[in-house]
N, C-alpha and C positions, 0 to 999 in steps of 0.2 A: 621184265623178261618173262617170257610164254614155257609154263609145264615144255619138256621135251615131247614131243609125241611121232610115231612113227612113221613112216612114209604110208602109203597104199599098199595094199595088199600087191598088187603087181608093178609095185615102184615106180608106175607111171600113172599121170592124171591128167586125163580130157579137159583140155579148155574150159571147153562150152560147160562140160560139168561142174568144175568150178565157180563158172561165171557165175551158173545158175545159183548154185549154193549163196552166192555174193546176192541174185537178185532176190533170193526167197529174205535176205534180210536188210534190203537198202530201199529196193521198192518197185516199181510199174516197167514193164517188156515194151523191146518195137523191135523191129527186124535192123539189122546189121546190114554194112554196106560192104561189099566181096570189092578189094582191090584189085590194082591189074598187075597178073603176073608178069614178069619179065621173061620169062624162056617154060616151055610146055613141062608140067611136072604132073604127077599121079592124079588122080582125082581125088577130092578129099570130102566126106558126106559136108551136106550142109549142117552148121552147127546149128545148136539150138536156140530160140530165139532170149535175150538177155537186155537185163536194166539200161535203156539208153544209158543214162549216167555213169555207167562203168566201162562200159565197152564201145570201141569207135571202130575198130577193125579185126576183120575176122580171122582165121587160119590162112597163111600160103607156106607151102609146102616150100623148103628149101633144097638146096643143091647138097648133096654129101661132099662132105671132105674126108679124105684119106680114108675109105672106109667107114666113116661114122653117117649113121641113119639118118634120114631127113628129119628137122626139123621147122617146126613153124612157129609165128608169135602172133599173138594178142596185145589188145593196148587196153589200158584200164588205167580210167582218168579217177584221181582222187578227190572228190568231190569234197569232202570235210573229214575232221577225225572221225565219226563213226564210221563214215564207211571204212576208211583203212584199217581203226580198229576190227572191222567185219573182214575184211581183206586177208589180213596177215591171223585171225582166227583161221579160215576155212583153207589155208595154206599150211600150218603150222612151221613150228620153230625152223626146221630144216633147210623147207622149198620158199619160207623167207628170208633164211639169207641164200638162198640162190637167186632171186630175185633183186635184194639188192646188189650183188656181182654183175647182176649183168645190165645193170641198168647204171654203176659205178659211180654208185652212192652208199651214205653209211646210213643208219636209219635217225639221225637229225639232220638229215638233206631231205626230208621226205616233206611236202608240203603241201596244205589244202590247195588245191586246182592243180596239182602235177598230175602225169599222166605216166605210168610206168608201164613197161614193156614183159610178158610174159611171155613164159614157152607152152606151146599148143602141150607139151604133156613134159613133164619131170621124171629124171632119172638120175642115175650119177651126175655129180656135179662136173664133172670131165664133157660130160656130153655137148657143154654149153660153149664149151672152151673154142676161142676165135682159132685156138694155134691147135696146131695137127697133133694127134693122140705118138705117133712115131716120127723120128728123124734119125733115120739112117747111118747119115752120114756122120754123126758123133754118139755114134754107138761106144764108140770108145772112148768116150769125155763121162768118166763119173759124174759130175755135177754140172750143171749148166743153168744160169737164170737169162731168157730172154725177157726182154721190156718193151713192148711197140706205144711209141709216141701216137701213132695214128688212132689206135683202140684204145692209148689209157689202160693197157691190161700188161700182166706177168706171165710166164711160165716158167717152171719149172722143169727142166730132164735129169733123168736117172739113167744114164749109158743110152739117149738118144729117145727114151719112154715116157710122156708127158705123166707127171705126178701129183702134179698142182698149179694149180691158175686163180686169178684174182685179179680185181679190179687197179687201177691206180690212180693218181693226181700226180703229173709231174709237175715242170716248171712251168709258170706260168708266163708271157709273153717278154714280158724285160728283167726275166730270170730264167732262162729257160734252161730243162737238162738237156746239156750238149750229145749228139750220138756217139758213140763209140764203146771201145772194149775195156770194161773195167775189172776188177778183182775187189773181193770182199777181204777187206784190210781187219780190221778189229771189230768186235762186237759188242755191247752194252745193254743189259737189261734195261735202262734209267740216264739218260743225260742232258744236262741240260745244254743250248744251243751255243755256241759261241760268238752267233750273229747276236742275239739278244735272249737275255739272262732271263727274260718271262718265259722260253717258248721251252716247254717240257718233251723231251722226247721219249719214247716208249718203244723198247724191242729195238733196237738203235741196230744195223749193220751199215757201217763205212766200207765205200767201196770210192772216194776219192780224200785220199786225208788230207792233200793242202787246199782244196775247196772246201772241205766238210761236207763233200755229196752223202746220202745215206737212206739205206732203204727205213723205212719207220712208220710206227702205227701213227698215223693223227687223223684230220678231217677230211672227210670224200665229196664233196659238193659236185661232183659227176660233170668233170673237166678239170682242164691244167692250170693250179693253182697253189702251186707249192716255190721254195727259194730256191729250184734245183735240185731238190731232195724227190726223191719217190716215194708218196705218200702210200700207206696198206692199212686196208679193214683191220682190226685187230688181230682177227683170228691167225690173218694170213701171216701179219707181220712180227708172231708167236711161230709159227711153223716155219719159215725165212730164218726165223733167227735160230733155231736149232738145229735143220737141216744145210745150212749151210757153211761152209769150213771157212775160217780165217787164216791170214798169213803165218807164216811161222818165220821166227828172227833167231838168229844166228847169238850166241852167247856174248857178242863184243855188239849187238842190237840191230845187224845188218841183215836186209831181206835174203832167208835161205829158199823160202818157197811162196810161191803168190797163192791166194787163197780162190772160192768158186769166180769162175768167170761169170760175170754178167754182159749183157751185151745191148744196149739202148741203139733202137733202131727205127726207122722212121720218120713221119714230120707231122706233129697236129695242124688241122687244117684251119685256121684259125677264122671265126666269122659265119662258118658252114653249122650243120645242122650234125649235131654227133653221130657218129655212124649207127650204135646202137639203138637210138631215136629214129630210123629208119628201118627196121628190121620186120615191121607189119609188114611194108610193102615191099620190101628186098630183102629177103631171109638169108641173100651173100653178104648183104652190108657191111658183114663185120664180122667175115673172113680173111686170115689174110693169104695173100696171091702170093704162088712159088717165087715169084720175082721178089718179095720181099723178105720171105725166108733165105734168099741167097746171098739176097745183100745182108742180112746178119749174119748169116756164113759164115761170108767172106771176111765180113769185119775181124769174128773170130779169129779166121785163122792168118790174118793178117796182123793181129796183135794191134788193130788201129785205135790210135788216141784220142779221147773225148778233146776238143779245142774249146778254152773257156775262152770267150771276150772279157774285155775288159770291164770291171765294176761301173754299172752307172748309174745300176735300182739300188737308191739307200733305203727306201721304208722297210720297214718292221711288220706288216701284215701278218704272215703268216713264214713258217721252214718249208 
């Protein structure tokens, strides 16, 4: 684990300046190849020229949502451990793990020849976030956890006010998390699985107790690859677990009040190229569209019920 060190003096940092920091310690410059925009957006300087070996594409300036500033990405291909160890140096502790949030991995997914996805400049980690900073329309819902299938990502709302966001791992294809409206049932520091007695779970929130669905820290390999469980970074799945309120039972042990709503929505596309793997060249990629905030909505406020199929995946892989 890396000294803490502090952001930028102006909490934001230029790509290309970074890149460069990267090339003055990995090795030899050539010029950078400009993708093609999708729809007309700001001009943006040419960046500065950087280490073939790390960098394949440049800044494209993306679309705002809800108010929030355009962003762009960089791609930096991981050539061996030095250079990442050179990487996540010239990043420090902070703006590395923002980078792995958004690239929806933990850092034992990170691998010689991978190529991870950067933001042209760092700020609040909110900034990065697929889902809208405000939502209105449950302004009056204290607590709220969305989960999109399609991004592999979380949010959290505070009275309708994005508070926190994270990456995720749900189900993976012949286990997959069903969509629907759940409540965070009980909580656990520490437990172990009841599918199989190896699989340790960490920061545990049940939010289906005759499935055993549950939000929990374990492994990120950046896509769906969990028993139905929605997998969290640690950090995140440390903050989920105390921010979030549990059921309350009634003294004869009958539900008096259901605990934070969660609400799983969407569909991974399975076979496709992950959204956030495309963000060089479409900086909407991995946005998501009013259309899909409505259909979480609606899920909400229709109280709709996750639909399990029937058991057919016995392996033990992974929760």
């Amino acid at each position: 684990m890396l000294p803490p060190r502090p952001l930028f003096p102006a909490r934001r940092l230029c790509a290309s300046a970074l890149l460069i920091m990267l090339a003055l310690q990995v090795g030899a410059c050539s010029r950078a190849e400009r993708p093609t925009q999708q729809a007309p957006a700001p001009s943006t300087p040419s960046p500065s020229p950087v280490d073939s070996g790390a960098r394949d594409t440049v800044v494209v300036d993306s679309v705002s949502m809800m108010g929030q500033p355009p962003i762009g990405y960089v791609r930096v291909r991981v050539r061996n451990s030095r250079r990442l160890a050179a990487l996540i140096d010239s990043l420090g502790e902070a703006q590395w793990a923002q980078t792995l949030k958004l690239n929806r991995v933990d850092r034992a997914h990170v691998h010689d020849g991978d190529s991870l996805v950067l933001p042209d400049a760092f700020g609040d980690s909110l900034d990065l976030a697929p889902f809208p900073r405000l939502l209105p329309t449950v302004r009056d819902t204290a607590k709220l956890v969305l989960v999109s299938l399609r991004l592999q990502a979380f949010a959290a709302y505070d009275s309708g006010r994005l508070v926190q966001w994270g990456p995720t791992s749900t189900g993976r294809r012949t286990k997959p998390t069903p969509p629907g409206c759940y409540h965070v049932n009980w909580k656990d520091r520490e437990r172990i699985s009841t599918v199989d007695d190896e699989w340790q779970l960490f920061w545990c929130v049940n939010i289906e107790n005759r499935e055993g669905v549950s939000l929990h820290q374990y492994e990120l390999p950046g896509r769906p690859a969990s028993h139905s469980c929605v997998r969290l970074l640690e950090h995140d799945a440390m903050w989920v677990y105390a921010w979030t309120d549990q059921w309350k039972l009634s003294p004869d042990g009958k539900l008096a009040a259901t605990g934070t709503p969660v609400v799983v929505f969407g569909e991974w596309a399975w076979g496709k190229r992950a959204p956030w793997k495309r963000l060089p060249e479409d900086s909407s990629a991995c946005l998501l569209g009013p259309q899909e905030i409505d259909e979480a909505l609606r899920m909400l406020s229709a109280g709709d019920r996750p639909h399990f199929a029937a058991a057919a995946d016995t392996t033990r892989s992974s929760p």
